[in-house]
C-alpha atoms as an extended CHARMM CRD file, in Angstrom:
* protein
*
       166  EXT
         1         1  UNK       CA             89.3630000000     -128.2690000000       -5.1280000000  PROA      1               0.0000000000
         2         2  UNK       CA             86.7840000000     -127.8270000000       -7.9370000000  PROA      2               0.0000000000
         3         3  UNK       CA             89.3060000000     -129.3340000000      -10.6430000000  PROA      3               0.0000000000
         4         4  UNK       CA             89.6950000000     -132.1640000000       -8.1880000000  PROA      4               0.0000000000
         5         5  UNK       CA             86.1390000000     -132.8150000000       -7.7260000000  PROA      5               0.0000000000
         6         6  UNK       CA             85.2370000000     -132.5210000000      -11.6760000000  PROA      6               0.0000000000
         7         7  UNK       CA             88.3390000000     -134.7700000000      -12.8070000000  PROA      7               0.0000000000
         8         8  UNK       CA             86.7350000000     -137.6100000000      -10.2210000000  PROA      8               0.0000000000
         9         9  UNK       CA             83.7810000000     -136.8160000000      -11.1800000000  PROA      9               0.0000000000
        10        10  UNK       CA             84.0500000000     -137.1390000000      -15.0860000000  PROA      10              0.0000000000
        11        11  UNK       CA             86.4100000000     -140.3950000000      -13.9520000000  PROA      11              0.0000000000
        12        12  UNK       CA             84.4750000000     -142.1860000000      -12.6530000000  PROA      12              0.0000000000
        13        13  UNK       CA             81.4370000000     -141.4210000000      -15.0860000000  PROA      13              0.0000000000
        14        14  UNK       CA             83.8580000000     -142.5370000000      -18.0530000000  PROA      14              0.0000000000
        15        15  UNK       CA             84.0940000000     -145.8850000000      -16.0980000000  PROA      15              0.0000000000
        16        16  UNK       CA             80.3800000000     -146.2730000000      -15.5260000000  PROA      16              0.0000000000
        17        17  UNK       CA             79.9570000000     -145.7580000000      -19.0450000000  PROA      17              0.0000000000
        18        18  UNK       CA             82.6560000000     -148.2850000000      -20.3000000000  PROA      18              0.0000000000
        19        19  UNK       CA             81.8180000000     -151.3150000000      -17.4680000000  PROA      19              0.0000000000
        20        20  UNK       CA             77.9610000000     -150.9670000000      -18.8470000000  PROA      20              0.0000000000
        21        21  UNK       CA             79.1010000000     -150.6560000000      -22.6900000000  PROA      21              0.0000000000
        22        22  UNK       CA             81.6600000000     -153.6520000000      -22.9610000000  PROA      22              0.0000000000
        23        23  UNK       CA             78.7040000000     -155.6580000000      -20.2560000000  PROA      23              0.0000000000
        24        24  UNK       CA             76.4310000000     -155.2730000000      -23.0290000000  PROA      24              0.0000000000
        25        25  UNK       CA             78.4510000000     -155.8890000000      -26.0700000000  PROA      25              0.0000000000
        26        26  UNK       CA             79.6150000000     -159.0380000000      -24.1160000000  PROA      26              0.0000000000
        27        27  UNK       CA             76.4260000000     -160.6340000000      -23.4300000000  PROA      27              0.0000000000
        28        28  UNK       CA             75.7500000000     -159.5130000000      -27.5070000000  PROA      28              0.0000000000
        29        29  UNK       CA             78.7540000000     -161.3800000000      -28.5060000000  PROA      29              0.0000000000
        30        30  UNK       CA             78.0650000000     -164.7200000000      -27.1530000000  PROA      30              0.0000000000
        31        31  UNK       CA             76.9070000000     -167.3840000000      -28.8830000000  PROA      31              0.0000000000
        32        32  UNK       CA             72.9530000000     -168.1440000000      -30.1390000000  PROA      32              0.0000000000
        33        33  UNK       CA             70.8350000000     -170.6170000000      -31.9230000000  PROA      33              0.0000000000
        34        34  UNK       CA             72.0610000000     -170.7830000000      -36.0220000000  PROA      34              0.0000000000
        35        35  UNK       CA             69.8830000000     -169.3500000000      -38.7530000000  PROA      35              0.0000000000
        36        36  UNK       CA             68.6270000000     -172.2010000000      -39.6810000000  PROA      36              0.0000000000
        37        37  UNK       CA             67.5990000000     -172.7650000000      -36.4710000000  PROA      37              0.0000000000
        38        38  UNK       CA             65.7970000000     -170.1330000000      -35.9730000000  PROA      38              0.0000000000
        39        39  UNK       CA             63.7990000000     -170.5730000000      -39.6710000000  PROA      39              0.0000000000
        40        40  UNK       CA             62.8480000000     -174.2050000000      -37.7690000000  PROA      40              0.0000000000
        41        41  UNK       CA             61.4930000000     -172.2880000000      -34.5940000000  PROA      41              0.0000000000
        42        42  UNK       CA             60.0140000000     -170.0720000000      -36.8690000000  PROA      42              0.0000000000
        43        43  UNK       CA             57.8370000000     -172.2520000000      -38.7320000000  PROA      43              0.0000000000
        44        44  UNK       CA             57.2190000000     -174.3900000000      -35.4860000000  PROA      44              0.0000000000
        45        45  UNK       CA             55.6650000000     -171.1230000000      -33.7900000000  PROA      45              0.0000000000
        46        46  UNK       CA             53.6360000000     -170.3780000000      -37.4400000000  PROA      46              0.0000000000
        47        47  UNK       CA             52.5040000000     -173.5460000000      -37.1590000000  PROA      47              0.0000000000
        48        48  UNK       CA             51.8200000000     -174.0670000000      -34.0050000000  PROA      48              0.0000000000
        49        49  UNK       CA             49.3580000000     -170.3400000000      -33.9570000000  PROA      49              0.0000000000
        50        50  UNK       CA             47.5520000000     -171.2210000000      -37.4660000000  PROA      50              0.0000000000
        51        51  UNK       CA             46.5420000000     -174.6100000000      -35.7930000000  PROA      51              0.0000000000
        52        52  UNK       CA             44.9040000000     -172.2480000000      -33.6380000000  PROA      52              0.0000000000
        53        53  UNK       CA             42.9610000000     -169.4580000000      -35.7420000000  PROA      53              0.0000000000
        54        54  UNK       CA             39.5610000000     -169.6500000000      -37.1280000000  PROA      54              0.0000000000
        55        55  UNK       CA             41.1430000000     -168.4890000000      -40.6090000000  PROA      55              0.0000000000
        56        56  UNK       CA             43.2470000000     -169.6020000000      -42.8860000000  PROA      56              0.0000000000
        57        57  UNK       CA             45.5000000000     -167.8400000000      -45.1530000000  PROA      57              0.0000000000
        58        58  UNK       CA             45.2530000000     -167.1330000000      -48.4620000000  PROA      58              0.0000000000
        59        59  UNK       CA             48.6570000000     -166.4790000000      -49.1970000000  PROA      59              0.0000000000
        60        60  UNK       CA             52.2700000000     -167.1190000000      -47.4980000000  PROA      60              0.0000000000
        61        61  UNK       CA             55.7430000000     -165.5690000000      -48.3060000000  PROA      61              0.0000000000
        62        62  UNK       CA             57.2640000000     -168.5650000000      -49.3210000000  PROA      62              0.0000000000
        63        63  UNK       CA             61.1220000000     -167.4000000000      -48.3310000000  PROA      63              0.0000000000
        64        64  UNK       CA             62.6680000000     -165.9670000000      -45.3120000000  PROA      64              0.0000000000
        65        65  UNK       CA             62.9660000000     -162.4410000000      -44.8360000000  PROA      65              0.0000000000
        66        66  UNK       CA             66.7240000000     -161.7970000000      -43.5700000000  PROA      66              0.0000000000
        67        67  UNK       CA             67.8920000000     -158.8650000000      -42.3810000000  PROA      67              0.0000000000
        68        68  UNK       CA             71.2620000000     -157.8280000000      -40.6130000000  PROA      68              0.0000000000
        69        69  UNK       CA             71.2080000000     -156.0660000000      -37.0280000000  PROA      69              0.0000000000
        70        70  UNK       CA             71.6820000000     -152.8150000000      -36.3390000000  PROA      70              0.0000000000
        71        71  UNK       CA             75.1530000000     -152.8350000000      -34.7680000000  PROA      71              0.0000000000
        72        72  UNK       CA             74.2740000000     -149.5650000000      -33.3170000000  PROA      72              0.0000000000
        73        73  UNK       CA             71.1620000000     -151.1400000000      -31.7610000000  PROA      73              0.0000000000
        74        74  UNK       CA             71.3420000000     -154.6090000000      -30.6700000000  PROA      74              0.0000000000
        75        75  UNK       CA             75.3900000000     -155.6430000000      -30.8710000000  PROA      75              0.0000000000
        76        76  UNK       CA             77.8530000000     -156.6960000000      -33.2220000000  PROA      76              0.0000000000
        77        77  UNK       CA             77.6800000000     -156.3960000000      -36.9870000000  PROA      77              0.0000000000
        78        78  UNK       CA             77.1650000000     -160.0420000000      -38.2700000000  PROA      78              0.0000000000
        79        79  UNK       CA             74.3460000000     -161.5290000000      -36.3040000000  PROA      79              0.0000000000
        80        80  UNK       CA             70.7720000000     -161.8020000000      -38.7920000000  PROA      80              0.0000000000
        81        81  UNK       CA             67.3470000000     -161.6330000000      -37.9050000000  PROA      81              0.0000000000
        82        82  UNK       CA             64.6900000000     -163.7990000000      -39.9890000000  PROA      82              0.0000000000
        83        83  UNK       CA             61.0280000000     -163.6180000000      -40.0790000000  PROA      83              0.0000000000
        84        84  UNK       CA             58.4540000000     -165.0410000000      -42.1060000000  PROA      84              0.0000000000
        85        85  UNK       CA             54.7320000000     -163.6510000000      -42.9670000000  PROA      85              0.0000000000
        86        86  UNK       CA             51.3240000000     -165.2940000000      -43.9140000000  PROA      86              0.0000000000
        87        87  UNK       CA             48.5710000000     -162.9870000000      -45.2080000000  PROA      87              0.0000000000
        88        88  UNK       CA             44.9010000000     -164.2650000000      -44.2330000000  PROA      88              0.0000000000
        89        89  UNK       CA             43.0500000000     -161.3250000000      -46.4560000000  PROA      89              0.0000000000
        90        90  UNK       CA             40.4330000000     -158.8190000000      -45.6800000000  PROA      90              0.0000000000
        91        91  UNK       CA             38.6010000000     -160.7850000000      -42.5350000000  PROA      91              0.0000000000
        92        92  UNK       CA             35.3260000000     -159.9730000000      -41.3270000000  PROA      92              0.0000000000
        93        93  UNK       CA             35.0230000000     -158.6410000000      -37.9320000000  PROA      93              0.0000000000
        94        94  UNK       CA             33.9300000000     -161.7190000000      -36.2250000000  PROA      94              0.0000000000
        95        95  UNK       CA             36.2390000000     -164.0770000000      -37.1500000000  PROA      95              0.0000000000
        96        96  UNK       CA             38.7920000000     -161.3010000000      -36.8310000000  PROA      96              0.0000000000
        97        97  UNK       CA             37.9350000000     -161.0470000000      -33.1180000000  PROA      97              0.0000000000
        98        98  UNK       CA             38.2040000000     -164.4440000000      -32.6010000000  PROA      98              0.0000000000
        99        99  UNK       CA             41.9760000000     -165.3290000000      -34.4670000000  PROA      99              0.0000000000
       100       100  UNK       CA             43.1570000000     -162.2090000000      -31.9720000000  PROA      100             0.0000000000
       101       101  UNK       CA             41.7220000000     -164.3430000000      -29.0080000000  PROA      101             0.0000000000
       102       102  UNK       CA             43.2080000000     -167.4030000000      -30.0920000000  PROA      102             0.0000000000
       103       103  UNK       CA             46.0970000000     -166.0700000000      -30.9160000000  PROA      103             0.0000000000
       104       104  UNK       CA             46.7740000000     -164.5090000000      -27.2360000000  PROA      104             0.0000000000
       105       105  UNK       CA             45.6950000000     -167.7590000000      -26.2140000000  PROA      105             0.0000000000
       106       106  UNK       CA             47.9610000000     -169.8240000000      -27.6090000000  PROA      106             0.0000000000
       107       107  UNK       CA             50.9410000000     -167.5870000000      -27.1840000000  PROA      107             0.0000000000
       108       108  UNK       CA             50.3120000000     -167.0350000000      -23.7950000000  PROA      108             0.0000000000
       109       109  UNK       CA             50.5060000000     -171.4690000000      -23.1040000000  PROA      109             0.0000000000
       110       110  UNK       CA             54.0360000000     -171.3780000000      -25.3890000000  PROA      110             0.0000000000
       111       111  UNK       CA             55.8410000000     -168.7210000000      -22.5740000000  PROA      111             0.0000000000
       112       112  UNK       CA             54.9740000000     -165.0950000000      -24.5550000000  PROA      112             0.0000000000
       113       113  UNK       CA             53.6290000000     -162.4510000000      -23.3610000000  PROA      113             0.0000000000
       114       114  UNK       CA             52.4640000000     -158.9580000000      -24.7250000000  PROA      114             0.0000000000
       115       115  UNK       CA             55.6940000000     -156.8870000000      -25.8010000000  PROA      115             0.0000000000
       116       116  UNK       CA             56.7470000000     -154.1640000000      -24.0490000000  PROA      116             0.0000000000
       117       117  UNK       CA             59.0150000000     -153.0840000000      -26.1160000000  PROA      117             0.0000000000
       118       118  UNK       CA             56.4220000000     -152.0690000000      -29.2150000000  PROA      118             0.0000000000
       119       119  UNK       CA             57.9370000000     -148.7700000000      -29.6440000000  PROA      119             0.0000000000
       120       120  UNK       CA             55.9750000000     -147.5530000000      -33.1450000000  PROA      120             0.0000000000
       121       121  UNK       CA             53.6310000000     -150.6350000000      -32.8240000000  PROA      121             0.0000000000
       122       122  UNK       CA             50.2990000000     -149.7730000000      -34.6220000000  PROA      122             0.0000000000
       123       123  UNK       CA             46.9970000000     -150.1380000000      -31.9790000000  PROA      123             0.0000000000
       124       124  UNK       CA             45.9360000000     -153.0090000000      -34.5060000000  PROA      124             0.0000000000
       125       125  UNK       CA             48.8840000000     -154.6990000000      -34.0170000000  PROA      125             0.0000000000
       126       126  UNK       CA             49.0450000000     -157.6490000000      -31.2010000000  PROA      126             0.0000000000
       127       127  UNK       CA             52.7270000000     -158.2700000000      -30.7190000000  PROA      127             0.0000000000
       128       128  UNK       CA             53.9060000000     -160.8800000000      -28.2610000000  PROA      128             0.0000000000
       129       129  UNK       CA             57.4950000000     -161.8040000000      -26.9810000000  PROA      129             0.0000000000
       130       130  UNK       CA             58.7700000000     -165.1290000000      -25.9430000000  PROA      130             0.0000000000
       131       131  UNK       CA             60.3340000000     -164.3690000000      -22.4160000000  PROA      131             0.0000000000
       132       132  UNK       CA             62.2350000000     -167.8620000000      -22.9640000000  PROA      132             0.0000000000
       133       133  UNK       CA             63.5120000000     -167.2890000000      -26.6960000000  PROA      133             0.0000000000
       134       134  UNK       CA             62.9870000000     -163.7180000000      -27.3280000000  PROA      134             0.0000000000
       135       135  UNK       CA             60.8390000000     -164.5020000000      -30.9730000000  PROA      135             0.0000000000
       136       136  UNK       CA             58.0910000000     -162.1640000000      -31.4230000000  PROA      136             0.0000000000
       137       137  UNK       CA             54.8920000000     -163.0680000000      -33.1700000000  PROA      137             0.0000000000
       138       138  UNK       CA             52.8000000000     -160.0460000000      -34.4190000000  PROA      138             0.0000000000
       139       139  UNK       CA             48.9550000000     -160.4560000000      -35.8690000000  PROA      139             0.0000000000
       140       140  UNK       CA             48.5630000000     -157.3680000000      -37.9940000000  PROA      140             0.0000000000
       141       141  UNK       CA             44.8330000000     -156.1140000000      -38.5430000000  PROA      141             0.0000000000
       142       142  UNK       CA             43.0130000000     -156.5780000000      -35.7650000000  PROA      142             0.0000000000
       143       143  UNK       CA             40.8160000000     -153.6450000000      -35.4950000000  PROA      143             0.0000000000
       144       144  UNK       CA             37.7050000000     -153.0870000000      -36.9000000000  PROA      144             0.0000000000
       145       145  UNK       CA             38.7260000000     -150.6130000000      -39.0880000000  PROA      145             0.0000000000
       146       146  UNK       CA             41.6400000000     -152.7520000000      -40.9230000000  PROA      146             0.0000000000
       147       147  UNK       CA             41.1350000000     -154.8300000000      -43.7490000000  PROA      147             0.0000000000
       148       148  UNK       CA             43.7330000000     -157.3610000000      -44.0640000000  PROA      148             0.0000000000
       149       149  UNK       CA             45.1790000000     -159.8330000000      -41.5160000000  PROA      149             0.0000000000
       150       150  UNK       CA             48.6420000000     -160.6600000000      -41.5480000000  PROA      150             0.0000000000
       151       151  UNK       CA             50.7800000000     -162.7060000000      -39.1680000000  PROA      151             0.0000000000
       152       152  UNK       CA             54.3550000000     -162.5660000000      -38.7710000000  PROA      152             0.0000000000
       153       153  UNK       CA             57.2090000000     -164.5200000000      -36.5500000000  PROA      153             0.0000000000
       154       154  UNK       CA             60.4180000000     -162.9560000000      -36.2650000000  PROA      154             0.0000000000
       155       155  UNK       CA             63.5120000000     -164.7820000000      -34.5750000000  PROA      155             0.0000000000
       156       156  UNK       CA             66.1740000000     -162.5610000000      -32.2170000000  PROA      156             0.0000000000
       157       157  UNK       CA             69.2330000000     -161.4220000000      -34.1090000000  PROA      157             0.0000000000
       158       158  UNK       CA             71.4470000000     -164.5220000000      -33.7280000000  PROA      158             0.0000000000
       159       159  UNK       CA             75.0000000000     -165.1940000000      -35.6950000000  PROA      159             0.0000000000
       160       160  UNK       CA             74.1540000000     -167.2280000000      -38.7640000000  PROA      160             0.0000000000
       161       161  UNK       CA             76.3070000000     -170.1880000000      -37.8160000000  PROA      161             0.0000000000
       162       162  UNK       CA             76.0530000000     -169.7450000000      -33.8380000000  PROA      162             0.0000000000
       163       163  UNK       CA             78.7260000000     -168.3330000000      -33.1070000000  PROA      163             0.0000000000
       164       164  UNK       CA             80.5190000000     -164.7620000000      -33.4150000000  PROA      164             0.0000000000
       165       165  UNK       CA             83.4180000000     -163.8730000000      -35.6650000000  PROA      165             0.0000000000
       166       166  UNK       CA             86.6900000000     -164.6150000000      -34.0740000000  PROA      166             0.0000000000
């Protein structure tokens, strides 16, 4: 009777487990926006928040930063996440106070809201996550005790030409 019991038991855990693991790698398999589509809706987002700050930066990173998903993480090898970075230099606490206001601000109006899912965020980090589009925008720097400001865009992981391998 205890055999029977633990055989069902681990049976039917074993089909838990696989129902939820090919769910998930489904819904990661399925197509998304391109790259390039994603550098657009990057820049439109950068854009969009600098509009918005009472700084400006003194320097960008001029390319992309590309990097491949964790297929252990978030799905299928393949899919790339881009992001791209503007530094606005050591900022004095007022103005500082203010790009962090704006920058919730304006988020906030495009669909985002703060990110939940900050595991190892920094407490001068303000990291917000499109519900709509899953892009996060970070602004790096925003306590007192920090000296430079930084803001960042990163896109979801997303198969460079839209869809997965066949």
């Amino acid at each position: 009777m205890k055999r029977a019991t633990a055989t069902a038991t681990l049976l039917i855990a074993m089909l838990t487990l696989n129902a939820c693991g090919a769910a998930t790698m489904g819904e990661r398999s399925k197509p998304t926006i391109t790259l390039d589509q994603a550098k657009k809706q990057i820049d439109a987002y950068l854009t969009g928040i600098q509009a918005k700050l009472p700084v400006k930066p003194v320097k960008s990173s001029s390319d992309f930063r590309d990097l491949e998903c964790d297929a252990n993480d978030v799905g299928p090898h393949g899919r790339t996440q881009s992001s791209r970075e503007y530094d606005f230099g050591d900022v004095p606490t007022a103005p500082k106070a203010e790009a962090a206001k704006a920058f919730r601000e304006f988020l906030t109006g495009q669909g985002f809201e703060p990110d939940t899912d900050a595991a190892g965020s920094r407490p001068d980090w303000i990291r917000m996550r499109n519900a709509k589009d899953n892009f996060l925008a970070t602004l790096d720097g925003t306590s007192d005790s920090s000296h430079d400001l930084s803001l960042r865009v990163s896109s979801p992981c997303v198969w460079p030409n839209g869809t997965p391998p066949a």
